[in-house]
C-alpha positions in Angstrom: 126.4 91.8 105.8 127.2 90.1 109.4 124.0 89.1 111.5 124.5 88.3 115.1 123.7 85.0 116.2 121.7 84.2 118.9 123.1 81.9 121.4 120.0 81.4 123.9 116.6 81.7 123.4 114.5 82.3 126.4 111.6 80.4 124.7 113.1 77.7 123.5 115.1 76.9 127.3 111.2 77.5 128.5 109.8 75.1 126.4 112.5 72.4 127.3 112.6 72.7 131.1 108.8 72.5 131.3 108.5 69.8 129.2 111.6 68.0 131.2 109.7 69.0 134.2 106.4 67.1 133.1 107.9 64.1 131.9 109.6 64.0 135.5 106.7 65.0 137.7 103.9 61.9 135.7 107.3 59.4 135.7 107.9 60.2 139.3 112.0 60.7 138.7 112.0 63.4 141.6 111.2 62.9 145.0 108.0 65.2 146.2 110.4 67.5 148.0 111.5 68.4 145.2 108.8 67.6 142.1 106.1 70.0 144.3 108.2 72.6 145.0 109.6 73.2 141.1 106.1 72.9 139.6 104.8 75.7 141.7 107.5 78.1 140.9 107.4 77.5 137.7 103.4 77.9 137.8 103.8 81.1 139.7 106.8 82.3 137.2 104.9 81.7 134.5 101.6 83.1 134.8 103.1 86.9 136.0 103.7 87.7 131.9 100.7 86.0 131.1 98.4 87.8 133.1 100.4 91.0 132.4 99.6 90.6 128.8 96.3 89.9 129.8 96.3 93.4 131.5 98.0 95.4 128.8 95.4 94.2 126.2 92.6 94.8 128.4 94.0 98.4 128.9 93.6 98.4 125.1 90.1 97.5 124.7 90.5 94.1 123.7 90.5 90.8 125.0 93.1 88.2 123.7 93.4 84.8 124.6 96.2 85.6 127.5 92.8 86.7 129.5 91.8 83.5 129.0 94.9 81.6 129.3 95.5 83.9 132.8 92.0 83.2 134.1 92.5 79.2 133.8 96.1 79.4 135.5 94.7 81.3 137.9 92.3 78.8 138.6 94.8 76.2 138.4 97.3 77.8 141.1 94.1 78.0 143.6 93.0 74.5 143.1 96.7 73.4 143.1 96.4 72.0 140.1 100.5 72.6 139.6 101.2 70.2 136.7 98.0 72.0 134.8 99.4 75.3 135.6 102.7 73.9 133.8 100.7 72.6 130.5 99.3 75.9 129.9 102.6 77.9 130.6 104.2 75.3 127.8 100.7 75.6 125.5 101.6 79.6 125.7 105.4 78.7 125.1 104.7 76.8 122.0 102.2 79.0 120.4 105.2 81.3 121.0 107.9 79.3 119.2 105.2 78.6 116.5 104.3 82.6 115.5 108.2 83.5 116.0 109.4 80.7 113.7 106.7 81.7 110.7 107.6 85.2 110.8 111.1 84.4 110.2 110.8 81.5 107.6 108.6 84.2 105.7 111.4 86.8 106.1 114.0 84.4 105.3 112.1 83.1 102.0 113.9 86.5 100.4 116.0 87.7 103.3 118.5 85.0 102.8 119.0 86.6 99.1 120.9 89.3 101.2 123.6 86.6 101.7 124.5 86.3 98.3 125.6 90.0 97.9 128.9 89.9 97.9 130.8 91.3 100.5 133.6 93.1 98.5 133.4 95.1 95.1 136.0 95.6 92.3 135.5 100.1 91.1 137.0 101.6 88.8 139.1 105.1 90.3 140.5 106.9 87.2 143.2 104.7 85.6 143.2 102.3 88.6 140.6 99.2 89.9 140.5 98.6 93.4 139.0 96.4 95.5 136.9 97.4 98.3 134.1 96.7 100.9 130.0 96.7 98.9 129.4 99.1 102.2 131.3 101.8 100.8 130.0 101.8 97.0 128.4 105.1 95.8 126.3 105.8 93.1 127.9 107.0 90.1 130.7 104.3 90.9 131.6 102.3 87.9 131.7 98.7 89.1 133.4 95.8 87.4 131.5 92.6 87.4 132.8 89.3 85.4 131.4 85.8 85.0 130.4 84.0 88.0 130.3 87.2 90.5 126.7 88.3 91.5 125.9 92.1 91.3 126.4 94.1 94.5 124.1 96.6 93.5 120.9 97.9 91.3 123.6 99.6 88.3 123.5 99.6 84.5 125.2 98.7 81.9 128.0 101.3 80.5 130.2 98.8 78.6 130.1 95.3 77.6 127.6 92.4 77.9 126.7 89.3 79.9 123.9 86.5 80.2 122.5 86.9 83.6 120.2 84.4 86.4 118.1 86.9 87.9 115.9 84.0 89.7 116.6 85.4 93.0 114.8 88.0 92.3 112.0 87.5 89.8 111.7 83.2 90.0 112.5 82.8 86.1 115.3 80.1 85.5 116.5 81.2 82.0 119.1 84.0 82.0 118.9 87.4 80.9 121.0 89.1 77.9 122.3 91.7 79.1 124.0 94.9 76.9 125.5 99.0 77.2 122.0 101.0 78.8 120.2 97.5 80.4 119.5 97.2 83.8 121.4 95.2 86.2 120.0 94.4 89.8 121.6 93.4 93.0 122.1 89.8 94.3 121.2 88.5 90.2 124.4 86.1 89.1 126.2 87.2 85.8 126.2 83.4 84.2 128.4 84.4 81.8 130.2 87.7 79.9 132.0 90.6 82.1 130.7 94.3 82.4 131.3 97.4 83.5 128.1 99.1 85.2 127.2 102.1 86.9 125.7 101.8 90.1 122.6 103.8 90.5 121.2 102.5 93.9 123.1 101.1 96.6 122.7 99.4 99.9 119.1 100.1 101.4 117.9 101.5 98.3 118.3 98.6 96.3 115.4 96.7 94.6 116.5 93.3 96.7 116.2 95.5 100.2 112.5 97.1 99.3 111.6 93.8 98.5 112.3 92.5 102.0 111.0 95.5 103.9 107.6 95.1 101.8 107.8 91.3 103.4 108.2 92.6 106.8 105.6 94.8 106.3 103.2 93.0 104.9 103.0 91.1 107.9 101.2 93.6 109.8 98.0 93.6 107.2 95.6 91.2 108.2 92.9 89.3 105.8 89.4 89.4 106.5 89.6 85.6 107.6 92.3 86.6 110.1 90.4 89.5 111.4 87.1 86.9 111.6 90.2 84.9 113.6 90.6 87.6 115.8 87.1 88.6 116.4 85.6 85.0 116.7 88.7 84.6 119.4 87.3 87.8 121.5 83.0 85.8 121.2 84.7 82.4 122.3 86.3 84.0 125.0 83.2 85.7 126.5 80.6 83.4 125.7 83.5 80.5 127.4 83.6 82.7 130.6 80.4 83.5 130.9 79.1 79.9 130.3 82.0 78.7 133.1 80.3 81.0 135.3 77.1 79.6 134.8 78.5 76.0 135.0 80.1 77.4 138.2 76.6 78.3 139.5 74.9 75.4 139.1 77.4 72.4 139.7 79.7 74.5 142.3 82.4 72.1 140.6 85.6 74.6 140.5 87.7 71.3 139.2 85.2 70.6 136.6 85.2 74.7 135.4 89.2 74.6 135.3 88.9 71.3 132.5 86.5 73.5 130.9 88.7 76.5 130.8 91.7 74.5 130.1 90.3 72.8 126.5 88.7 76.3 125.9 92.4 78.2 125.7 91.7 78.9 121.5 95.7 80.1 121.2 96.2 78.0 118.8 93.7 79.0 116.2 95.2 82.7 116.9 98.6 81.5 116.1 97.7 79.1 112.6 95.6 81.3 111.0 98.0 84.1 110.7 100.8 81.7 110.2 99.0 80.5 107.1 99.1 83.9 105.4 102.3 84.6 106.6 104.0 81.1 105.0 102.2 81.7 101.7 103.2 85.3 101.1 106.7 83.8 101.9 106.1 81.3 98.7 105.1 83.8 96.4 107.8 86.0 97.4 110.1 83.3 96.2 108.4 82.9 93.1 109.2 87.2 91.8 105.2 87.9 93.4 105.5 90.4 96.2 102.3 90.7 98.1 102.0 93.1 100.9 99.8 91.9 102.5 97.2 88.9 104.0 94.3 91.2 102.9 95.5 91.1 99.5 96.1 87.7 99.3 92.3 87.0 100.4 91.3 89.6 98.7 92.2 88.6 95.0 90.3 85.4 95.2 87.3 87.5 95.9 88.0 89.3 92.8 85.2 89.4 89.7 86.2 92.4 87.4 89.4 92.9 86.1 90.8 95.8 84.9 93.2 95.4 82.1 95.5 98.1 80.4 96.4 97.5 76.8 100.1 98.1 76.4 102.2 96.1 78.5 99.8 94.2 79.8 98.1 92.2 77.3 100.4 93.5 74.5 104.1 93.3 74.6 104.7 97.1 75.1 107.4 96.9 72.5 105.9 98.8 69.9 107.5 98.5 66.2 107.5 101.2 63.5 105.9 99.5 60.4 105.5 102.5 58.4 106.8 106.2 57.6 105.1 108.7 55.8 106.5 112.0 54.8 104.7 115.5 53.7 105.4 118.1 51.1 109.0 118.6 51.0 110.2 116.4 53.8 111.7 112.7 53.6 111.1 110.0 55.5 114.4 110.4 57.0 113.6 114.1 58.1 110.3 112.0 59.7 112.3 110.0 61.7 115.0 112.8 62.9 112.7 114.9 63.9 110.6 112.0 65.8 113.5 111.5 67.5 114.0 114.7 68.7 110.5 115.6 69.8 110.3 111.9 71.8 113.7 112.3 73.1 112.5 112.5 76.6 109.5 110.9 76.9 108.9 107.6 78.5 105.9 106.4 76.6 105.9 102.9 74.4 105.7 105.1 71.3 108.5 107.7 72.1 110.8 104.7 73.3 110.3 103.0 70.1 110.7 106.0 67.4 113.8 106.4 69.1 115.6 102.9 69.3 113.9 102.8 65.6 115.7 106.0 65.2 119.5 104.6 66.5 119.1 101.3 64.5 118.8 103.3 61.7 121.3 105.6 62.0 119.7 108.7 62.0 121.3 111.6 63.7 119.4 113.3 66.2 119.9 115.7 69.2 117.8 116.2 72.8 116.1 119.0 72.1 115.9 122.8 74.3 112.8 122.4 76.4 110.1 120.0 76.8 106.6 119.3 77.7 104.1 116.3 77.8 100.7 116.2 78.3 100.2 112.8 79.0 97.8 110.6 76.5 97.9 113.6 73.9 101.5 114.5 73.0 104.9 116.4 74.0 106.2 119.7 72.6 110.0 121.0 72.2 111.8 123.5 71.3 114.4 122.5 68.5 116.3 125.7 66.7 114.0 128.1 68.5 110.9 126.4 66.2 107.8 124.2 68.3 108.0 120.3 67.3 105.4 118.9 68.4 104.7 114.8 68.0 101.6 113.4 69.3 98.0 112.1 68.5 96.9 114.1 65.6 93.8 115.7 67.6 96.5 117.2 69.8 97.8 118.7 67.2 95.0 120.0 65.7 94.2 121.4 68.9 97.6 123.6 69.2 96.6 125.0 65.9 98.5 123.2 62.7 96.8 122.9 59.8 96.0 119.7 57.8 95.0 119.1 54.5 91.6 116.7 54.1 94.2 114.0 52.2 96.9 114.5 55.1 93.9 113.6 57.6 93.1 110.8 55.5 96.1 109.1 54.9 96.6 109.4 59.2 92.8 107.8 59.4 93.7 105.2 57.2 96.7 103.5 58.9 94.8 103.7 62.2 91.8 102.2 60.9 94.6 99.4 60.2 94.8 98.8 64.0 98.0 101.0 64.1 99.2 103.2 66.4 99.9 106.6 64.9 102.3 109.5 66.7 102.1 112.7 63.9 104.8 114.9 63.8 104.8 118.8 63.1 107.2 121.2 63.2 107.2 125.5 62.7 103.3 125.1 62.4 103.6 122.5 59.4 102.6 118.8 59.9 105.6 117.1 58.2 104.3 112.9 58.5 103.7 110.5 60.7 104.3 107.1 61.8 102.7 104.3 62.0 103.2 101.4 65.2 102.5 98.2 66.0 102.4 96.1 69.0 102.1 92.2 69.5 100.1 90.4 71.5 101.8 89.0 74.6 102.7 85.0 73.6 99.3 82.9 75.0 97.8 85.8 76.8 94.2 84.7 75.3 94.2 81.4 77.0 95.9 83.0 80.6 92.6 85.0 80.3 90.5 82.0 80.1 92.2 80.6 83.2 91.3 83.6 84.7 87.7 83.4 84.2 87.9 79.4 85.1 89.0 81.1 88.2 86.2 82.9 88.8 86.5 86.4 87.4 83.2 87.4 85.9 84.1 90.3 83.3 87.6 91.6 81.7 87.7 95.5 80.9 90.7 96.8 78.8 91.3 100.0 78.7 93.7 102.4 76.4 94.6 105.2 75.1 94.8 103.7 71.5 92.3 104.7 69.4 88.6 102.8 68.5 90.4 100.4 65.9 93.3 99.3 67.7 91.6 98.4 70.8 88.7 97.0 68.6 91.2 94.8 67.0 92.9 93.8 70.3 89.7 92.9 72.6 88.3 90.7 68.7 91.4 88.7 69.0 91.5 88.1 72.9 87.8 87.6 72.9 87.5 90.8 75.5 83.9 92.8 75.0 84.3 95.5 77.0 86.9 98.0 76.0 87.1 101.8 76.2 89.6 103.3 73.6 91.3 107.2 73.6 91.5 107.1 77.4 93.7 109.8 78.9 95.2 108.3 82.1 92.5 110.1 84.4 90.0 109.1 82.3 91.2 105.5 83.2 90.4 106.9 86.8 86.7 107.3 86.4 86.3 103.6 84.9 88.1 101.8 88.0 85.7 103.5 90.0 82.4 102.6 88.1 83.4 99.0 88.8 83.8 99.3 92.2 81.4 97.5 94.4 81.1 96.3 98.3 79.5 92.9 96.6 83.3 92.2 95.2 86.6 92.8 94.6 88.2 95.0 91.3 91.6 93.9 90.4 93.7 96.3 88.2 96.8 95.4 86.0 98.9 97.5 84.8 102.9 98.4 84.7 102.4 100.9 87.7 103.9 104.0 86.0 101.7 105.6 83.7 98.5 103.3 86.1 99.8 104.3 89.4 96.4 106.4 90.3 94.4 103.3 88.8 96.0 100.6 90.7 95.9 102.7 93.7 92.1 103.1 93.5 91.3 99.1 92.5 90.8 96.8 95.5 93.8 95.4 94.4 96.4 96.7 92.1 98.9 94.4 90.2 102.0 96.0 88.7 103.8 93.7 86.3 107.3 93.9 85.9 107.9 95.8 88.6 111.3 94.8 88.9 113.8 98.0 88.9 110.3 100.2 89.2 109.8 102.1 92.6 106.7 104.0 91.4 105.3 100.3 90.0 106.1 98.7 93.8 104.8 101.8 95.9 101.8 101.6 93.6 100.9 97.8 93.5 99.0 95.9 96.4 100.5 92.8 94.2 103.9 93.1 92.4 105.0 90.6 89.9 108.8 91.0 89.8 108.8 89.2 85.8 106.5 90.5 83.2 104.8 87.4 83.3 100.9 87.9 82.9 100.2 84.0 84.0 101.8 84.6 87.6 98.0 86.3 88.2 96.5 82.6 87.9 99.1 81.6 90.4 98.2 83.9 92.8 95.1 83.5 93.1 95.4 79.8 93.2 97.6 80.9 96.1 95.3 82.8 97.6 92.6 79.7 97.3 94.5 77.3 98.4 95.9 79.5 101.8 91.9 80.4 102.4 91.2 76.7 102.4 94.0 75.8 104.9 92.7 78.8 107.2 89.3 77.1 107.2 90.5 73.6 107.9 92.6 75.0 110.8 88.9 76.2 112.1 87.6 72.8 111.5 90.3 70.8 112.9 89.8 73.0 116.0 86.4 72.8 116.3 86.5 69.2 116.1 88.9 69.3 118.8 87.0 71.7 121.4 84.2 69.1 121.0 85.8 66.1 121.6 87.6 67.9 124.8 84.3 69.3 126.2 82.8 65.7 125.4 85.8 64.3 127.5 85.5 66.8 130.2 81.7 66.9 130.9 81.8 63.0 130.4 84.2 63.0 133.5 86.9 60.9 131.2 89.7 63.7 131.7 90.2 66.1 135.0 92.3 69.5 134.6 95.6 67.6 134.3 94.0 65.5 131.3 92.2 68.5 129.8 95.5 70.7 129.9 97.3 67.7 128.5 94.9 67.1 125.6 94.7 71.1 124.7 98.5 70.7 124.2 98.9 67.8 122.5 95.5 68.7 120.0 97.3 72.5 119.8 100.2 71.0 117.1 97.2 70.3 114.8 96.5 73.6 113.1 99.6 74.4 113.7 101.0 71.7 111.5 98.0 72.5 108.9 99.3 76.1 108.2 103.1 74.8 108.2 102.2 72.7 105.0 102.6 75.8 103.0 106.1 76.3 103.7 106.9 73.1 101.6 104.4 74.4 98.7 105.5 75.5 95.3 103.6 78.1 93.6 103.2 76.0 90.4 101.8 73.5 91.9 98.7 74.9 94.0 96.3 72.6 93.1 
């Protein structure tokens, strides 16, 4: 991928022959023939974009700090205050510099990931390998990748196996095993092993390249401290002007109104505080936590109910068969098969474990004819022109098959053990059941208590397990709020009777079968969302690892960026009084003033920058 490289920078030549010009004009290195003469044009050139700007957001309906910066160059140029004129033009140019360069460090935290792709790709055609450019790889290409060559696009594995770093993409150091039917994603570094993957998304559609076009959008969300930036901005602004005026009035001092107007110019608090945001969502991003936006980011240390989906999210979401009972005539091995069969499709935590249960095994087992899933109640097929159905056993009762009292009994029994239970039936018969378990994710009962150390008030878990599974979960996590036998709309109806304009609702979950939920929460976290388009489109917050504990780090993010956004307002409040205090104490004219606006500007500036060199562990 070639990027053009930019040779001049009208900004940066800007910034250099003003500042060359100042130095010159208060060291007297140029003659006045000459000195005058390059500080007016420079005064003149400079303030035509500026009050442009000026125009173009008054045309809008708002007022930005170029009205301001126009009105006080203005008044500079007619008091022939040249060197003035000059610090505000270089104020403007910095302020500049400063909001370009944060916008591309926060790009570049991930967009420089797209420079490990590699540039050409070995496919396999037929009988032959040939190497060619990653620009023309298709989907459906098999792609041969061996130790020490990074992926060069989102594939899986079809043979083989490997140990890979996926750090670039999700933060963790410890490679990935990697085996025939796993996942491979582009830019991740095969450590070790060789493999020969499919590709399945290539160039734009890759999980690396939505990841940085959610960073380049997210820049265009503001937080609420940022729009308080904004809107305190527009209040200065009038309430400056209109006092100026009054000032004007009553001393008839037009030298001492241009100071005023010159430590008034506020660009630099409209620059930091978005800068802030900006820098932090760059952090997270190269920690595997794509936010996508500074509203989110705010938003989550507001947060005081969370909204927590069993499976996945506390719990591994790897459940386990622990037991197989068979009915009447069938085996336990006619149990599994026809399991198998019936969850063949299905994407469920259930289905997915029956039928890797099913392969280790051995058991032979076909996809069946046709297929349909109700979500949180079952799926039926058609297998040898009979119904299987495999499900909860209310959904089967429902579709009509009988059950003897000791059949319903026996199902009661292990799910009053805190299993799972998926009952299978076939030709209008029940035929047995099994019965899964899932483990709680490794120290997810004390990342809950750092969660309420940080502030959240109640934890809700939600599932579609029934009463004595989620009773046993929420007994050992120390959760007292739980609903059980939720159908995924029914999940709906408890987000919203959290909701509240007094705070924020966060919801976790893995963003497939919780898209609608997270969608509705103030903010919605997805984990693992690596490889998972529906669990990125859904998510305000996506944690690229399933790693519960990022949440913590997040909003210790978040905390930490809020507290640098109000320092930058107290840093520049100090500042505005010490300037007036200077200015109305006669100490400092315009020249002074613009001088000590420009020099006091780097201040906040600086403040926000400090998040560039934070690591996410570490927020303190």
């Amino acid at each position: 991928m070639s990027r053009k490289i930019k040779f001049f920078d009208p900004d940066i030549f800007l910034f250099v022959v003003l500042s060359l010009l100042l130095i010159s004009h208060f060291l007297n290195f140029l003659p006045e023939s000459f000195d005058i003469p390059l500080l007016v044009s420079f005064s003149l050139l400079g303030t035509l974009p500026v009050v442009l700007s000026a125009l173009r957001s008054f045309k809008d309906r708002k007022i930005s700090i170029s009205l301001l910066a126009s009105i006080a160059l203005i008044a500079s140029i007619l008091a022939k205050e040249w060197s003035s004129a000059v610090f505000i033009n270089l104020m403007l140019t910095s302020a500049r510099i400063f909001d370009r360069y944060t916008r591309n460090q926060a790009r570049r935290a991930i967009e420089s990931l797209l420079k490990l792709q590699p540039e050409k790709v070995r496919v396999k055609r037929g009988e032959d390998i040939v190497e060619e450019s990653v620009e023309k790889l298709k989907v459906g290409d098999l792609i041969i990748i061996e130790t020490g060559q990074r992926v060069p696009a989102d594939c899986s594995v079809e043979d083989g196996q490997a140990s890979v770093d996926q750090s670039a993409l999700t933060g963790e150091s410890a490679p990935i095993s990697k085996q025939k039917g796993d996942k491979l994603f582009s830019s991740t570094l095969l450590v070790s092993g060789s493999v020969i993957a499919k590709a399945e998304k290539v160039g734009k559609d890759t999980t690396l390249n939505k990841i940085v076009e959610l960073v380049e959008q997210s820049q265009q969300f503001k937080a609420g401290i940022h729009t308080l930036a904004d809107t305190f901005t527009t209040r200065y602004i009038i309430i400056t002007l209109i006092g100026s005026i009054i000032i004007y009035l009553f001393s008839k001092d037009l030298i001492l109104i241009l100071s005023v107007l010159l430590v008034a110019c506020a660009d630099d608090i409209a620059v930091a505080i978005p800068m802030a945001f900006l820098a932090a969502i760059g952090v997270a991003a190269k920690r595997g936590v794509i936010i996508k936006g500074a509203s989110f980011l705010e938003g989550i240390t507001k947060v005081k109910v969370l909204v927590l989906d069993k499976t996945g999210t506390l719990t591994k979401g790897k459940l386990k068969v622990e037991q197989i009972v068979a009915f009447e005539n069938y085996t336990e091995e006619d149990v599994v098969q026809y399991a198998a069969i019936g969850e063949f499709f299905s994407m469920h935590p259930a289905a997915k474990a029956i039928t890797m249960y099913a392969k280790k095994r051995g058991t032979q087992f076909k996809k069946p004819d046709r297929t349909h899933e109700i979500p949180g109640k079952g799926i039926t097929v058609m297998y040898k022109d009979k119904q299987l159905v495999a499900g909860k056993i209310g959904f089967l009762q429902e579709l009509g098959i009988p059950m003897t009292k000791h059949q319903i009994n026996q199902v009661m029994t292990v799910k009053n053990e805190g299993m799972n239970t998926t009952v299978i039936g076939y030709d209008k018969k029940i035929i047995g059941f099994l019965g899964l378990a899932d483990e709680l994710r490794p120290g997810i009962k004390e990342d809950l208590a750092q969660l309420k150390e940080r502030g959240i008030e109640r934890q809700v878990m939600l599932t579609g397990d029934n009463e004595k599974v989620a009773q046993k979960v929420a007994k050992e996590l120390g959760i007292t709020d739980y609903h059980a036998n939720l159908l995924p709309e029914e999940k709906l109806t408890f987000v919203k009777k959290y909701l509240s304009s007094k705070y924020k609702v966060a919801m976790v979950g893995d963003g497939v079968n919780d898209a609608a939920a997270l969608t509705l929460a103030d903010i919605g976290i997805a984990m693992g969302a690596i490889g998972s388009d529906a669990a990125i489109e859904a998510s305000d917050v996506a944690l690229m690892k399933d790693d519960f504990s990022k949440i913590a780090e997040v909003i210790d993010l978040g905390k930490y960026t809020m507290r640098i956004a109000h320092q930058d307002f107290l840093i520049w409040g100090i500042v505005n009084v010490i300037g007036f205090a200077l200015v109305f104490g006669k100490v400092i004219g315009p020249q002074g003033a613009a001088a000590f606006n420009f020099i006091t500007d780097f201040l906040p500036f600086f403040n926000s920058l400090r998040l560039f060199r934070l690591h996410l562990k570490k927020v303190q």
